[in-house]
N, CA, C and O atoms as a GROMACS GRO file, in nm:
protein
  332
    1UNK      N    1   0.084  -0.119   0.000
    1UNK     CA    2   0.000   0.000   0.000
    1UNK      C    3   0.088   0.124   0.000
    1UNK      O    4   0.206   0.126   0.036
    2UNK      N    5   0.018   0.229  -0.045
    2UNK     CA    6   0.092   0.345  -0.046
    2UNK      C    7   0.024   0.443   0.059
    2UNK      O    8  -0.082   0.425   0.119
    3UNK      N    9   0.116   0.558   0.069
    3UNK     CA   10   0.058   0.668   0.181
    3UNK      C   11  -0.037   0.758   0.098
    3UNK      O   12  -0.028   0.766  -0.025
    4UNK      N   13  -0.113   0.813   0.159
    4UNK     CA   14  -0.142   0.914   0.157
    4UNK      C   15  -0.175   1.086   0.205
    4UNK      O   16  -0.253   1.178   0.182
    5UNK      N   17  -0.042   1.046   0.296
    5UNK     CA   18   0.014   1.204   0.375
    5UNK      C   19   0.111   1.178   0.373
    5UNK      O   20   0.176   1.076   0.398
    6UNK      N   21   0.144   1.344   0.319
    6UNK     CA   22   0.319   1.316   0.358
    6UNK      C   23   0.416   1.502   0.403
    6UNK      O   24   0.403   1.616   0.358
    7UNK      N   25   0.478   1.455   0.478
    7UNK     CA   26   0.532   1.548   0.550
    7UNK      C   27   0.676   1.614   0.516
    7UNK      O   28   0.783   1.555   0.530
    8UNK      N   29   0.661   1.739   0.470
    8UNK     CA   30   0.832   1.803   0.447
    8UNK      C   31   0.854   1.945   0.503
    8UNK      O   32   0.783   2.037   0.543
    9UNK      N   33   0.982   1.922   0.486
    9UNK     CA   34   1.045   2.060   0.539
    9UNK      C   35   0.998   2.184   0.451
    9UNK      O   36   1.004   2.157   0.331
   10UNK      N   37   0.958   2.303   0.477
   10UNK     CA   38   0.904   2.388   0.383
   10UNK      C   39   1.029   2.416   0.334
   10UNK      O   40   1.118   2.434   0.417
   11UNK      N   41   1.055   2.422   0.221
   11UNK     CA   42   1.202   2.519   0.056
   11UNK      C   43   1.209   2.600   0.119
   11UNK      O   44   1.313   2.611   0.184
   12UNK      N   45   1.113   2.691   0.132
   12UNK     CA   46   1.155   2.848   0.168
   12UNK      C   47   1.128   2.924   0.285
   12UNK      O   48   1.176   3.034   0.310
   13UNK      N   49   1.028   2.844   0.372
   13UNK     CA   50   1.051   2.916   0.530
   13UNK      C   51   1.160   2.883   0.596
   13UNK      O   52   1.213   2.972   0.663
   14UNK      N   53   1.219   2.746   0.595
   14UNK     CA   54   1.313   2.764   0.678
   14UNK      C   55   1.501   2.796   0.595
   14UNK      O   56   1.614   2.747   0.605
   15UNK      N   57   1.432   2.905   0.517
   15UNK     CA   58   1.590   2.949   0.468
   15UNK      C   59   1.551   3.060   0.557
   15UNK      O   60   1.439   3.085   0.603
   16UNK      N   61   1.683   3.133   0.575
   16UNK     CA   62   1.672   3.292   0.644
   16UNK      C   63   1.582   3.362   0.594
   16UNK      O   64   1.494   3.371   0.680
   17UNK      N   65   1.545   3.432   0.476
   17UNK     CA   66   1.473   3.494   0.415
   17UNK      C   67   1.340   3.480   0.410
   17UNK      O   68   1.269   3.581   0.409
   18UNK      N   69   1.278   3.332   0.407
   18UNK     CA   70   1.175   3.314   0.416
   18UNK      C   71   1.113   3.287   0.555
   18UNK      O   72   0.993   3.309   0.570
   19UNK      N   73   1.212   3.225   0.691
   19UNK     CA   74   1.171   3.214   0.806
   19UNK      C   75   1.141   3.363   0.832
   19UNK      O   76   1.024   3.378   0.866
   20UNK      N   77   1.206   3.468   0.826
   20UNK     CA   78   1.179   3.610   0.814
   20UNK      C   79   1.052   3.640   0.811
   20UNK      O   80   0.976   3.668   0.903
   21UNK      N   81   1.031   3.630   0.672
   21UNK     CA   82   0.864   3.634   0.588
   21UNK      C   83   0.763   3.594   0.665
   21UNK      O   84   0.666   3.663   0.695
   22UNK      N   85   0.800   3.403   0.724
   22UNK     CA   86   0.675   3.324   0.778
   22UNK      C   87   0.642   3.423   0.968
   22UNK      O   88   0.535   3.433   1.028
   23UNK      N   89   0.755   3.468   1.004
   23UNK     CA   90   0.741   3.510   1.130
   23UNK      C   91   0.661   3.633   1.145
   23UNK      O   92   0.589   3.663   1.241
   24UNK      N   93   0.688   3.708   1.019
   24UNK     CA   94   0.590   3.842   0.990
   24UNK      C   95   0.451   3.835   0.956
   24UNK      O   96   0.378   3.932   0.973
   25UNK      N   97   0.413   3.734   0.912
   25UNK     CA   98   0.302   3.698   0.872
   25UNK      C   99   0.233   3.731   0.968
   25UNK      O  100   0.280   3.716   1.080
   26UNK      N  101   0.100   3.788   0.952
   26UNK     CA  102   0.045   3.824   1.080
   26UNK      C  103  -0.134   3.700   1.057
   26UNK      O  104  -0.174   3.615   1.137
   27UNK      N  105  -0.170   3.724   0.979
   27UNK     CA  106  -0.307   3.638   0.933
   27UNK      C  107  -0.277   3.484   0.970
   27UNK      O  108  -0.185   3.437   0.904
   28UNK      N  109  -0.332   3.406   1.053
   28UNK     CA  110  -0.292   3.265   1.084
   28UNK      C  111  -0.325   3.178   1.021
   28UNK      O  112  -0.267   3.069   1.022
   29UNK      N  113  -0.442   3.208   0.940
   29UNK     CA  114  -0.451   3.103   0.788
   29UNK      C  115  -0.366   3.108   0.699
   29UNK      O  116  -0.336   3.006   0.637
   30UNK      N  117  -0.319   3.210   0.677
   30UNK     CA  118  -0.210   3.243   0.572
   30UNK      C  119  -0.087   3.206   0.622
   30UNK      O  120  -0.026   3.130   0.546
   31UNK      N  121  -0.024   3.238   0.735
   31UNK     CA  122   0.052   3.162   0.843
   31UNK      C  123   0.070   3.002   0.813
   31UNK      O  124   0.175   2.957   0.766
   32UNK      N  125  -0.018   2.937   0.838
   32UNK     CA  126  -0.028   2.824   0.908
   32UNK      C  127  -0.088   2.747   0.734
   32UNK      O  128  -0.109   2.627   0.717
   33UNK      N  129  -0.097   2.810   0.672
   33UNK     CA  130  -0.196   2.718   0.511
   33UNK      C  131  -0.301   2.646   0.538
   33UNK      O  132  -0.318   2.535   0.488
   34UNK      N  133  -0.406   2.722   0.645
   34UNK     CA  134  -0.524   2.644   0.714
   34UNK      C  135  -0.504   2.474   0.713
   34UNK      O  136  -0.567   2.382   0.660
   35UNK      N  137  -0.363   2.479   0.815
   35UNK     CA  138  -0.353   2.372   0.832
   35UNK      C  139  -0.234   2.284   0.820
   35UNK      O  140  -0.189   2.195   0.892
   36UNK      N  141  -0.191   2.344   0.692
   36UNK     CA  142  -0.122   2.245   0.587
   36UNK      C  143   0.013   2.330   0.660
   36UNK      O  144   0.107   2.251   0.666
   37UNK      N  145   0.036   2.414   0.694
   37UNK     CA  146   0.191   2.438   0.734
   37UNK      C  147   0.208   2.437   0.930
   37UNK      O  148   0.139   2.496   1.013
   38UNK      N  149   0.310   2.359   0.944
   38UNK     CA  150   0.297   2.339   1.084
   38UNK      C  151   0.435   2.338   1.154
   38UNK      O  152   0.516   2.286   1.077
   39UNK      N  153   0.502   2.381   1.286
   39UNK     CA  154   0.586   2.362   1.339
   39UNK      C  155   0.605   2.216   1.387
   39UNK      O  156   0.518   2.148   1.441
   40UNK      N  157   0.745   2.174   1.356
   40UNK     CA  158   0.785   2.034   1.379
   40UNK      C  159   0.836   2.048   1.534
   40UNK      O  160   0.884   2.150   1.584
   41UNK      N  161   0.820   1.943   1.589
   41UNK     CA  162   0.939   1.939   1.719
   41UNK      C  163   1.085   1.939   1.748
   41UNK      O  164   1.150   1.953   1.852
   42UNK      N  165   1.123   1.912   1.584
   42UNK     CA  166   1.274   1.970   1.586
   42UNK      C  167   1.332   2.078   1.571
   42UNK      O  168   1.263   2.166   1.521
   43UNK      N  169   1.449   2.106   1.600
   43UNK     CA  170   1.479   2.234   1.570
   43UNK      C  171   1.610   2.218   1.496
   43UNK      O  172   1.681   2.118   1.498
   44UNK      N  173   1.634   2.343   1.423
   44UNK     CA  174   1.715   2.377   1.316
   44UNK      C  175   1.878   2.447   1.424
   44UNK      O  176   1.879   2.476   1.544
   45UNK      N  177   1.958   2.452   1.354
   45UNK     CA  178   2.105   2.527   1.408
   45UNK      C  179   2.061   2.610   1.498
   45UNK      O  180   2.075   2.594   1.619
   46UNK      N  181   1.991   2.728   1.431
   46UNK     CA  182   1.951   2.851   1.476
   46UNK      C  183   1.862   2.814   1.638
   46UNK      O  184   1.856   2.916   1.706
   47UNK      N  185   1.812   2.722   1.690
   47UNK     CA  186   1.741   2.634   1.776
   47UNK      C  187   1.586   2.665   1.768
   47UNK      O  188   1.511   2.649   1.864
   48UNK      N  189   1.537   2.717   1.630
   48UNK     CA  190   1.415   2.750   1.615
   48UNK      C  191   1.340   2.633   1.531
   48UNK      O  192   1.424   2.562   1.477
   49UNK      N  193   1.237   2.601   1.511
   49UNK     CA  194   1.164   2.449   1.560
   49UNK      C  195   1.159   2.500   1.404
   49UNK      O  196   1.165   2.619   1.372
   50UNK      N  197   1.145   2.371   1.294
   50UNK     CA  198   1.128   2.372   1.146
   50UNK      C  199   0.998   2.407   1.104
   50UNK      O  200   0.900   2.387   1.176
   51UNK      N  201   0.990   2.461   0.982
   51UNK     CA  202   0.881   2.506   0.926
   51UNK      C  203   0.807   2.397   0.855
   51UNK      O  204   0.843   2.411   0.739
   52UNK      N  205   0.728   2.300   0.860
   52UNK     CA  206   0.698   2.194   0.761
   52UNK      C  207   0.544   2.208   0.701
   52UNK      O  208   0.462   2.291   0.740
   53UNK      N  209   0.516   2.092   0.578
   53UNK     CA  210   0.409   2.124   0.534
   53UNK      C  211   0.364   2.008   0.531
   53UNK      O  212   0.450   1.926   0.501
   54UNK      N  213   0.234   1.955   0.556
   54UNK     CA  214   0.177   1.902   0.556
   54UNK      C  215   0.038   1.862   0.450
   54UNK      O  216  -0.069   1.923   0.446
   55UNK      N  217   0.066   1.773   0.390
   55UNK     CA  218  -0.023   1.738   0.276
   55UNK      C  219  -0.112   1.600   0.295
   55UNK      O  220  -0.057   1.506   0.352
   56UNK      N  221  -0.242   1.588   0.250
   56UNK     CA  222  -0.295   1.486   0.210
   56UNK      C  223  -0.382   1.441   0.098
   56UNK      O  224  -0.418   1.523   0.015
   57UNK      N  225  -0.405   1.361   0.093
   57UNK     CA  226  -0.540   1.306  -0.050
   57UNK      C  227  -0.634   1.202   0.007
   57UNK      O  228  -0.597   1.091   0.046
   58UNK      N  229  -0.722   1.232   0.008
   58UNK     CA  230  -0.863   1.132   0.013
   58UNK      C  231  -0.817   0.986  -0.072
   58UNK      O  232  -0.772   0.998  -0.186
   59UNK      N  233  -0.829   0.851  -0.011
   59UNK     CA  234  -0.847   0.750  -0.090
   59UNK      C  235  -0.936   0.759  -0.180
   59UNK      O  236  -1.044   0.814  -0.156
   60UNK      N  237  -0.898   0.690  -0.334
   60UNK     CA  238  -1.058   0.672  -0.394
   60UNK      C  239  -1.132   0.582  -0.384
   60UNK      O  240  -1.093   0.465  -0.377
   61UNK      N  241  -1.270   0.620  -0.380
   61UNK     CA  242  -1.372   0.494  -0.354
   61UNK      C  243  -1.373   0.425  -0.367
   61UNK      O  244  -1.428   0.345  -0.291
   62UNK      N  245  -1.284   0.377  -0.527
   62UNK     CA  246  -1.274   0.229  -0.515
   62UNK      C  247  -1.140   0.119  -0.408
   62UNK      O  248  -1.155   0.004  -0.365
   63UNK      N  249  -1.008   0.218  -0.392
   63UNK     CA  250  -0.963   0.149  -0.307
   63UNK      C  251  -1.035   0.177  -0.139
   63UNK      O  252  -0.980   0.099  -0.061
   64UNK      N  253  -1.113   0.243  -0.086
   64UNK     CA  254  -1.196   0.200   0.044
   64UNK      C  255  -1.263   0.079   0.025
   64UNK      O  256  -1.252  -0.014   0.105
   65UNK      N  257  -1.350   0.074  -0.104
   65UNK     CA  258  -1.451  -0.071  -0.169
   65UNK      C  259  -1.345  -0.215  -0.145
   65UNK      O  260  -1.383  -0.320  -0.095
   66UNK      N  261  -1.212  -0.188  -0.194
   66UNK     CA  262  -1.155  -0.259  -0.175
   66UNK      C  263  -1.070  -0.290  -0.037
   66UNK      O  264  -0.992  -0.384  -0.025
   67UNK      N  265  -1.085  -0.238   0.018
   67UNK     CA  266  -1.025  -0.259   0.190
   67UNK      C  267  -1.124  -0.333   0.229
   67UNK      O  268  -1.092  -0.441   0.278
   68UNK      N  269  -1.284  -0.297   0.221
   68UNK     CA  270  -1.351  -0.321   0.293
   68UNK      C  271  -1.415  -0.496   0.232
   68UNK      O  272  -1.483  -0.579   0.292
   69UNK      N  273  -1.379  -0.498   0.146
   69UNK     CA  274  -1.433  -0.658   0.118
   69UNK      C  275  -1.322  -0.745   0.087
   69UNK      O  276  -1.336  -0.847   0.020
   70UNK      N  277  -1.170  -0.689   0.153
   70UNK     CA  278  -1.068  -0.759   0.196
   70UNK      C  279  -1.084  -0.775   0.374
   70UNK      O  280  -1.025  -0.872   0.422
   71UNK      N  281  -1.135  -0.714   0.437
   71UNK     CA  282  -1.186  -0.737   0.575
   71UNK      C  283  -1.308  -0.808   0.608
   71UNK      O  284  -1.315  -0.863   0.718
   72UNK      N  285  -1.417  -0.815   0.517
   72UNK     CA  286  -1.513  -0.886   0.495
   72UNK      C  287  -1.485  -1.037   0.514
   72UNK      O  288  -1.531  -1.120   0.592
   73UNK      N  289  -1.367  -1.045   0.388
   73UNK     CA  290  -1.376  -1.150   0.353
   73UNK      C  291  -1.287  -1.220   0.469
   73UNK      O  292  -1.331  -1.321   0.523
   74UNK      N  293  -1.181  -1.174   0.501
   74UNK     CA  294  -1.059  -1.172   0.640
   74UNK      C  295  -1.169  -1.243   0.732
   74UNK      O  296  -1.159  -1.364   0.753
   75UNK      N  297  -1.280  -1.165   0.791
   75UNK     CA  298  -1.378  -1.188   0.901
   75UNK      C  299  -1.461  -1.296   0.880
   75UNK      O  300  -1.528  -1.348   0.970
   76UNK      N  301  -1.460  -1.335   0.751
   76UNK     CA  302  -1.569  -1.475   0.666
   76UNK      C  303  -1.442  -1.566   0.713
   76UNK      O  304  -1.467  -1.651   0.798
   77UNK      N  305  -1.333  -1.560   0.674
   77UNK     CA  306  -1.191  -1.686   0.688
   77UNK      C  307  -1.204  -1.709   0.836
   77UNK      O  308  -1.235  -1.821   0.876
   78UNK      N  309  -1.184  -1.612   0.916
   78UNK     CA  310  -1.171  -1.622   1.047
   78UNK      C  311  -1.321  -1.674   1.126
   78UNK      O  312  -1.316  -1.759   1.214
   79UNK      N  313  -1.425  -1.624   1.092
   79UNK     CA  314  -1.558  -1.742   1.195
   79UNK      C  315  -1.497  -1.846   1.125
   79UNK      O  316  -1.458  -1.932   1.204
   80UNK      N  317  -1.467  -1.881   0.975
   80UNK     CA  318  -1.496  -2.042   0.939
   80UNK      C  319  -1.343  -2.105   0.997
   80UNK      O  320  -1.321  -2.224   0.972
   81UNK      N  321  -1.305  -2.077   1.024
   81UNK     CA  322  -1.183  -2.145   1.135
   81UNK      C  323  -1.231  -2.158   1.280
   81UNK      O  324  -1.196  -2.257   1.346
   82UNK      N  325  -1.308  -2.064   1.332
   82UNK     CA  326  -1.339  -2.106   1.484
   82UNK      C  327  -1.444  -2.213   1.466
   82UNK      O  328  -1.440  -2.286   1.565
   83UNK      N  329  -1.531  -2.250   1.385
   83UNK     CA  330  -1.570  -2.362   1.378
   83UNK      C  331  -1.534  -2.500   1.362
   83UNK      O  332  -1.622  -2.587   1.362
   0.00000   0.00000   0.00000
């Protein structure tokens, strides 16, 4: 299976110039990318915590369809063994 979130260091907030930029920012949606940009628990040289971004994608319906009648079927294998 593959992911579907995935987590990186922001390109350009955490260069000098752009950590600059992100700290001035005053609007916290615009700040923060309602969401999508977030402080990590590590910190950089400077000892200021990394700028990262955060992304995701919805599975498509058909791979949920398919999880779910691979567990179906998982739960059909498993009663017919306790019998």
């Amino acid at each position: 299976l593959c992911s579907n979130k995935v987590t990186l260091d922001h390109p350009y907030y955490n260069t000098e110039a752009g950590r600059k930029e992100w700290e001035e920012l005053e609007d916290e949606n615009v700040k923060y990318g309602n969401g999508m940009i977030q402080l990590s628990g590590k910190t950089n040289d400077k000892g200021e915590r990394t700028v990262q971004v955060h992304a995701s994608i919805d599975l498509p319906e058909r791979f949920m369809e398919f999880l779910n009648r691979s567990k179906e079927e998982a739960d059909k294998n498993l009663d017919e063994k306790k019998e």
